[in-house]
Each structure stands twice: as structure tokens, then as C-alpha cells.
N, C-alpha and C positions, 0 to 999 in steps of 0.2 A: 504494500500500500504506500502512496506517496505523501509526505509529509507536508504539511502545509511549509512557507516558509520562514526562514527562524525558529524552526521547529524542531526537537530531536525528542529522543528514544530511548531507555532500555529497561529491559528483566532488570529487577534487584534480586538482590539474594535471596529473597524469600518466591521470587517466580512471579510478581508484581510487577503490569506493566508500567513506568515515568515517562510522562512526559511533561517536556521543558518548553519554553521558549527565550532564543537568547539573540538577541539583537547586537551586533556590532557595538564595541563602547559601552555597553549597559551590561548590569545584574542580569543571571538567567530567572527565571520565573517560573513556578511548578502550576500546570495548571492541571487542571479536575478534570475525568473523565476520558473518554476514549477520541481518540482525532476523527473530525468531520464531526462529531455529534454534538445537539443544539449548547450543552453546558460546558464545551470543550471550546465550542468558537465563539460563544458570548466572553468567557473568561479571556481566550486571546486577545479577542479586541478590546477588551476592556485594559489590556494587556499595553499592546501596542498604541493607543491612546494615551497610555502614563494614568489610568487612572486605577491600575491595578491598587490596592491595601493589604497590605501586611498584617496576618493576623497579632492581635495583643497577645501577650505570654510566651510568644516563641524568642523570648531573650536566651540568647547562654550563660546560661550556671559559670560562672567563673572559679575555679580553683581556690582553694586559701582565703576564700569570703565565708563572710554566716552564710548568705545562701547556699551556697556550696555544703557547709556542716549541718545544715537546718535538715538540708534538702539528704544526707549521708547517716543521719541519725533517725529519719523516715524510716528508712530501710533495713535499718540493723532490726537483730532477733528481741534485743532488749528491749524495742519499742514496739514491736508488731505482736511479740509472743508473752515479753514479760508483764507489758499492762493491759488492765480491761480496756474494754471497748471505751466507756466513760471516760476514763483518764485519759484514752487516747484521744478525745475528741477533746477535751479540753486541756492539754498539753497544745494540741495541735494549733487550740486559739490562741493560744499566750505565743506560743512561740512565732505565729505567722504578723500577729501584732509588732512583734519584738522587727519581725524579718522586714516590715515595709518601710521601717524607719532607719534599721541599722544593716538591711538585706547586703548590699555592696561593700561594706565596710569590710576590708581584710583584719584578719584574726589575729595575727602578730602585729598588727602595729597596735590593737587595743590593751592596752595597758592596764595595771588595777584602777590607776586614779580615770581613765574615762569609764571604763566598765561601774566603781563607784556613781560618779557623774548623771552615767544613766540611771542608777540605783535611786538616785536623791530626788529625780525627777518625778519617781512612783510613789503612790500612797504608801503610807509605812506599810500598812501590810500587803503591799505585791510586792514591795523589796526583800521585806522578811519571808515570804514566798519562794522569790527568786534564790534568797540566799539561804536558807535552811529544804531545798528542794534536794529530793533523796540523788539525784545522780550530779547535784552541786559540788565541782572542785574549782579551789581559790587559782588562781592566775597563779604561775609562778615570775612576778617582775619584781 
């Protein structure tokens, strides 16, 4: 089959077919759907017009940030196997709270006095929270 143009193609590893559009000088662009078909070539042109939008949330997790740990601490056993469901949904607020203010912030440069800092900002008792919370260890700076 012939590809429109600016158009490419391929199987991913899981046997999925991609398809791109990538314009000379510009970002490629993953568009929806099979080529020629109506939600394949509204997306193009929508495409090739510049009026393509980038889904929200598809940022990359950066390495050595809280997101990064927030996002590493999800996944481990201790958080999936060792708390109830309850805790885990409310772990999950506090911490996603914590993530939208300090999400990008790398880990090594936060030291006790700002990690404090943030602490004095919260009601006494979400600090005493934060700071007497069973898998709480102190900074070592």
C-alpha cells in the first residue's frame, strides 16, 4: 500500500502497526489509526496545518527528581503488597500533593534545611505526619 506523503511505517515489537508523519525540519508526529482511513487523515491534516496538540502528561520522568522517586516507590513491593488499599490511596494523595509543587526538584541538591523549609510551610500536624511516617529517614546532610 502506498503511503501518503511525509508518511512512514513500522511493526513495533509487540507486532503493532506506527504510523508517523514527519515533515522536513519539523518533529515527527504519531498519528491514530490505519493510513487512508477517515481518523488517520483528519489527524494528518490537522497535522500538517500545525494545528496538531500534544497530549498533557506525556512529560518524561527525569532521573534523580521526586518524580522520578514518587513515581519508583509506586512500584516497589512495599507499596503495592505491604499497604492496604486505604493507605495506598491516601499515601498516594499526600504524596502526589507533595509531587506538583516539588515534582522536578532533584533529590541531592535538597538538603535538611529546605526539606525543613517545606516542613514549616504545613500544618503542625502534616509535618508531624510527614516526619514521624513509618518508612521516614532523616536526610543524611
Amino acid at each position: 500500500m502506498k503511503m501518503p506523503k511525509y508518511t512512514h511505517g513500522y511493526i513495533t515489537r509487540h507486532g503493532k502497526p506506527c504510523f508517523y508523519m514527519r515533515r522536513p525540519g519539523q518533529k515527527k508526529v504519531r498519528l491514530p489509526g490505519l493510513p487512508w482511513s477517515p481518523e488517520f487523515m483528519a489527524a494528518r491534516e490537522a497535522a500538517l496545518n500545525g494545528e496538531w496538540i500534544k497530549h498533557e502528561g506525556t512529560k518524561r520522568i527525569v532521573a534523580g527528581t521526586v518524580n522520578a522517586a514518587i513515581v519508583s516507590y509506586y512500584q516497589t513491593s512495599a507499596f503495592t503488597n505491604g499497604l492496604a488499599e486505604a493507605t495506598q490511596k491516601t499515601r498516594r494523595a499526600i504524596l502526589e500533593r507533595f509531587r506538583e509543587e516539588h515534582g522536578d526538584k532533584r533529590i541531592a541538591l535538597m538538603h535538611k534545611k529546605a526539606l525543613q523549609t517545606i516542613l514549616d510551610k504545613k500544618s503542625p500536624a502534616a509535618a508531624l505526619g510527614w516526619r514521624n511516617g513509618k518508612n521516614w529517614q532523616p536526610c543524611a546532610a
